[in-house]
N, C-alpha and C positions, 0 to 999 in steps of 0.2 A: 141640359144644354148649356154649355159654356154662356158669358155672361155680353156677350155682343162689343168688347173692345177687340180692336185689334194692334198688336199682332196677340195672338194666342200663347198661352204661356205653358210648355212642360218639361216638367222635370223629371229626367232618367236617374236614378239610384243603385247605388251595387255596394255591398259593401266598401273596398278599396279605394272604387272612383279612379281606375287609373288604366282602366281599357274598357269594355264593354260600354259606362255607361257615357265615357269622353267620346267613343268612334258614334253613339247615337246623339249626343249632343251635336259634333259638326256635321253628321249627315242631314240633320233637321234644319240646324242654320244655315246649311248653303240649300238643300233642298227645299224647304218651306220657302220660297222664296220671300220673306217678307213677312207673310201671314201666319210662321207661325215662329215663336220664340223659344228655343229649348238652351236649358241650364240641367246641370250634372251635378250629383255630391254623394257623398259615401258616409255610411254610418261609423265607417272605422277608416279612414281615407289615408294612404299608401303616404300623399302626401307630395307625389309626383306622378306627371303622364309615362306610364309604359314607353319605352324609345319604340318600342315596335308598334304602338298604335299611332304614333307620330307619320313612324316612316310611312306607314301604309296609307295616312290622310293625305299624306305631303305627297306619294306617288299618286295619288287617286284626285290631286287637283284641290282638296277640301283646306280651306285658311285655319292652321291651327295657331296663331296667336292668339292670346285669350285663355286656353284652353289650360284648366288646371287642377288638380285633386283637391276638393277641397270634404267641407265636414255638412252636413246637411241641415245641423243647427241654421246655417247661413240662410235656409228657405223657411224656416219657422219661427223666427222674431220680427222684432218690428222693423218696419223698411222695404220686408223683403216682398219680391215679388210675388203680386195675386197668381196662382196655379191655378190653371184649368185641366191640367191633369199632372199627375204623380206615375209612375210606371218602371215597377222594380224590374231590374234586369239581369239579377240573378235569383238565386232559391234560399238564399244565407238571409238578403235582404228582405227578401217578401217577406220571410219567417221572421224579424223582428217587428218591435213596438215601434213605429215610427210617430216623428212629433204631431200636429196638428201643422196641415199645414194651412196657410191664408187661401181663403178665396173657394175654398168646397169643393177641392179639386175630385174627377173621375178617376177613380185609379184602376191599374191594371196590373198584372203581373206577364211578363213577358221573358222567361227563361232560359237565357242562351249560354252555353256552360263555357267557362272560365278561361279565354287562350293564353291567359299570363299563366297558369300551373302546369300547361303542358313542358314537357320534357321532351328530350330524343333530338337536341340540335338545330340546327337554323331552319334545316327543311321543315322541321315537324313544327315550329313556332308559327314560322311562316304561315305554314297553311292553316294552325289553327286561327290565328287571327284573322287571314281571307276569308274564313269561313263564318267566323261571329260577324264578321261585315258585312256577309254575303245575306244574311240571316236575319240583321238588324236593320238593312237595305229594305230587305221584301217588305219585312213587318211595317216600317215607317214609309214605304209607297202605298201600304192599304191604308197605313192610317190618314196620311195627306190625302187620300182620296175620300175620306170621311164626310159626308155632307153635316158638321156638326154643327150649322146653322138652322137646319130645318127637321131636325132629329129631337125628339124626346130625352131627357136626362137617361131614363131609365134602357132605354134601346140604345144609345149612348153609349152609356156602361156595358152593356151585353156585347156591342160591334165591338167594344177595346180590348173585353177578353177573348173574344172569340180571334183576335187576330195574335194574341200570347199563344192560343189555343192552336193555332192552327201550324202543318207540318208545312216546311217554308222548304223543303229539295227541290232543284230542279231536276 
Protein backbone atom coordinates (compact mmCIF):
# COMPACT_ATOMS: atom_id res chain seq x y z
CA UNK A 1 0.00 0.00 0.00
CA UNK A 2 1.39 3.22 -1.16
CA UNK A 3 2.85 5.25 1.74
CA UNK A 4 -0.09 7.82 2.71
CA UNK A 5 1.31 11.16 1.07
CA UNK A 6 -0.54 12.86 -1.29
CA UNK A 7 -0.66 13.44 -4.49
CA UNK A 8 0.56 9.77 -5.37
CA UNK A 9 3.46 9.40 -7.66
CA UNK A 10 3.77 7.01 -11.05
CA UNK A 11 5.81 6.63 -13.42
CA UNK A 12 5.02 5.32 -17.03
CA UNK A 13 8.12 4.00 -19.02
CA UNK A 14 8.63 2.85 -22.78
CA UNK A 15 11.68 2.76 -24.11
CA UNK A 16 11.57 6.18 -26.48
CA UNK A 17 9.36 8.04 -24.09
CA UNK A 18 7.87 9.74 -26.87
CA UNK A 19 4.26 8.42 -27.29
CA UNK A 20 2.70 5.75 -25.23
CA UNK A 21 4.31 6.49 -22.14
CA UNK A 22 3.92 10.84 -22.73
CA UNK A 23 -0.21 10.19 -23.75
CA UNK A 24 -0.28 8.09 -20.12
CA UNK A 25 1.56 10.75 -18.35
CA UNK A 26 -1.08 13.58 -19.30
CA UNK A 27 -4.14 11.44 -19.08
CA UNK A 28 -3.16 10.84 -15.34
CA UNK A 29 -2.46 14.48 -14.78
CA UNK A 30 -5.42 15.97 -15.87
CA UNK A 31 -7.44 12.88 -14.96
CA UNK A 32 -6.14 12.18 -11.39
CA UNK A 33 -7.28 15.04 -10.48
CA UNK A 34 -4.86 16.12 -8.07
CA UNK A 35 -4.44 12.83 -6.16
CA UNK A 36 -2.36 11.40 -8.38
CA UNK A 37 1.01 12.59 -9.93
CA UNK A 38 2.26 10.82 -13.16
CA UNK A 39 5.93 11.54 -14.74
CA UNK A 40 7.16 9.62 -17.99
CA UNK A 41 10.87 8.60 -19.17
CA UNK A 42 12.37 6.04 -21.54
CA UNK A 43 15.43 3.92 -21.11
CA UNK A 44 16.54 4.99 -24.57
CA UNK A 45 14.54 8.37 -24.93
CA UNK A 46 13.73 9.56 -28.64
CA UNK A 47 14.41 12.71 -27.01
CA UNK A 48 11.29 14.53 -28.27
CA UNK A 49 7.32 14.18 -27.98
CA UNK A 50 5.84 12.24 -31.15
CA UNK A 51 3.95 15.57 -33.14
CA UNK A 52 1.18 13.06 -33.21
CA UNK A 53 0.76 12.42 -29.63
CA UNK A 54 0.77 16.03 -29.13
CA UNK A 55 -1.88 16.62 -31.60
CA UNK A 56 -4.15 14.12 -30.25
CA UNK A 57 -3.67 15.51 -26.37
CA UNK A 58 -4.18 19.04 -27.72
CA UNK A 59 -7.54 17.75 -29.78
CA UNK A 60 -8.68 15.73 -26.67
CA UNK A 61 -8.40 18.95 -24.24
CA UNK A 62 -5.11 17.36 -22.09
CA UNK A 63 -2.26 20.41 -21.21
CA UNK A 64 0.80 19.25 -22.92
CA UNK A 65 3.27 21.84 -21.67
CA UNK A 66 5.70 20.20 -19.67
CA UNK A 67 5.50 17.31 -21.36
CA UNK A 68 9.00 15.83 -22.77
CA UNK A 69 11.19 12.70 -23.57
CA UNK A 70 13.30 12.44 -21.16
CA UNK A 71 15.88 9.40 -19.79
CA UNK A 72 14.72 7.52 -16.78
CA UNK A 73 18.03 7.89 -14.99
CA UNK A 74 16.00 11.26 -13.88
CA UNK A 75 13.60 8.98 -11.51
CA UNK A 76 16.61 6.99 -9.84
CA UNK A 77 18.94 9.56 -8.21
CA UNK A 78 18.85 11.72 -5.77
CA UNK A 79 16.20 14.37 -5.67
CA UNK A 80 14.05 12.40 -7.54
CA UNK A 81 10.74 11.69 -6.81
CA UNK A 82 9.45 9.01 -4.15
CA UNK A 83 7.22 6.42 -6.77
CA UNK A 84 4.46 4.67 -5.60
CA UNK A 85 4.26 2.95 -8.74
CA UNK A 86 6.53 2.21 -12.03
CA UNK A 87 4.38 0.76 -14.88
CA UNK A 88 6.08 -0.22 -18.32
CA UNK A 89 4.13 0.47 -21.30
CA UNK A 90 5.66 -1.40 -23.77
CA UNK A 91 7.43 -5.17 -24.04
CA UNK A 92 11.02 -3.69 -25.02
CA UNK A 93 10.81 -1.93 -21.71
CA UNK A 94 9.36 -4.32 -19.17
CA UNK A 95 12.20 -6.86 -20.66
CA UNK A 96 14.92 -4.48 -19.38
CA UNK A 97 16.97 -4.11 -16.13
CA UNK A 98 15.53 -1.01 -14.91
CA UNK A 99 17.23 1.25 -12.07
CA UNK A 100 16.08 1.05 -8.39
CA UNK A 101 13.83 3.26 -8.25
CA UNK A 102 13.12 5.70 -4.65
CA UNK A 103 10.18 4.89 -2.59
CA UNK A 104 9.38 0.83 -3.17
CA UNK A 105 7.38 1.49 -5.92
CA UNK A 106 4.27 -1.41 -7.27
CA UNK A 107 5.06 -2.13 -10.49
CA UNK A 108 3.26 -3.38 -13.38
CA UNK A 109 3.58 -4.02 -16.90
CA UNK A 110 0.83 -2.80 -19.08
CA UNK A 111 1.63 -3.48 -22.90
CA UNK A 112 0.17 -1.46 -25.53
CA UNK A 113 1.97 -1.92 -28.94
CA UNK A 114 3.84 1.05 -30.48
CA UNK A 115 1.57 3.77 -32.83
CA UNK A 116 4.85 5.64 -33.63
CA UNK A 117 6.10 2.38 -35.90
CA UNK A 118 3.02 2.18 -37.64
CA UNK A 119 3.13 2.81 -41.28
CA UNK A 120 0.61 3.19 -44.24
CA UNK A 121 -0.04 7.26 -43.97
CA UNK A 122 -1.93 9.69 -41.98
CA UNK A 123 -5.00 7.45 -41.67
CA UNK A 124 -3.18 4.50 -40.38
CA UNK A 125 -1.03 6.76 -37.77
CA UNK A 126 -4.02 8.29 -36.85
CA UNK A 127 -5.71 5.56 -35.75
CA UNK A 128 -2.90 3.92 -34.33
CA UNK A 129 -2.38 6.45 -31.89
CA UNK A 130 -6.53 6.81 -30.97
CA UNK A 131 -6.18 3.40 -30.25
CA UNK A 132 -3.09 3.36 -27.73
CA UNK A 133 -5.27 6.22 -26.14
CA UNK A 134 -8.10 4.47 -26.34
CA UNK A 135 -6.43 1.69 -24.31
CA UNK A 136 -4.29 3.60 -22.02
CA UNK A 137 -7.71 5.62 -21.11
CA UNK A 138 -9.39 2.25 -20.05
CA UNK A 139 -6.34 0.98 -18.12
CA UNK A 140 -5.66 4.30 -16.17
CA UNK A 141 -9.84 4.76 -15.39
CA UNK A 142 -9.51 1.22 -13.54
CA UNK A 143 -6.47 2.18 -11.92
CA UNK A 144 -7.79 5.81 -10.62
CA UNK A 145 -10.66 3.69 -9.45
CA UNK A 146 -8.09 1.74 -7.21
CA UNK A 147 -9.06 1.83 -3.61
CA UNK A 148 -5.11 1.99 -2.94
CA UNK A 149 -5.66 3.44 0.53
CA UNK A 150 -7.44 0.57 2.06
CA UNK A 151 -5.80 -2.44 -0.08
CA UNK A 152 -2.93 -4.62 1.01
CA UNK A 153 0.59 -4.13 -0.73
CA UNK A 154 0.32 -7.44 -1.99
CA UNK A 155 -3.41 -7.35 -3.50
CA UNK A 156 -2.19 -4.10 -4.75
CA UNK A 157 0.34 -5.52 -6.81
CA UNK A 158 -2.15 -8.36 -8.21
CA UNK A 159 -5.14 -5.33 -9.12
CA UNK A 160 -2.11 -3.36 -11.17
CA UNK A 161 -1.28 -6.49 -13.27
CA UNK A 162 -4.46 -7.67 -13.69
CA UNK A 163 -5.39 -4.29 -15.26
CA UNK A 164 -2.01 -4.71 -17.93
CA UNK A 165 -3.64 -8.07 -18.01
CA UNK A 166 -6.80 -7.45 -18.99
CA UNK A 167 -8.45 -7.06 -22.76
CA UNK A 168 -9.48 -3.16 -22.83
CA UNK A 169 -12.00 -3.48 -26.55
CA UNK A 170 -15.01 -2.05 -26.49
Amino acid sequence: MPGGRQPLSILFLCTGNSARSILAEAIVNRDGAGAVRAHSAGSMPKGAVHPRALELLTRLGYPTDGLRSKPWEEFAGPGAPILDFVVTVCDNAAGEVCPIWPGRPITAHWGVPDPAAVTGGDAAETQAFAEAYRQLKSRIDRFLALPVTSVDRVSLQRKMQNIGDSETAT
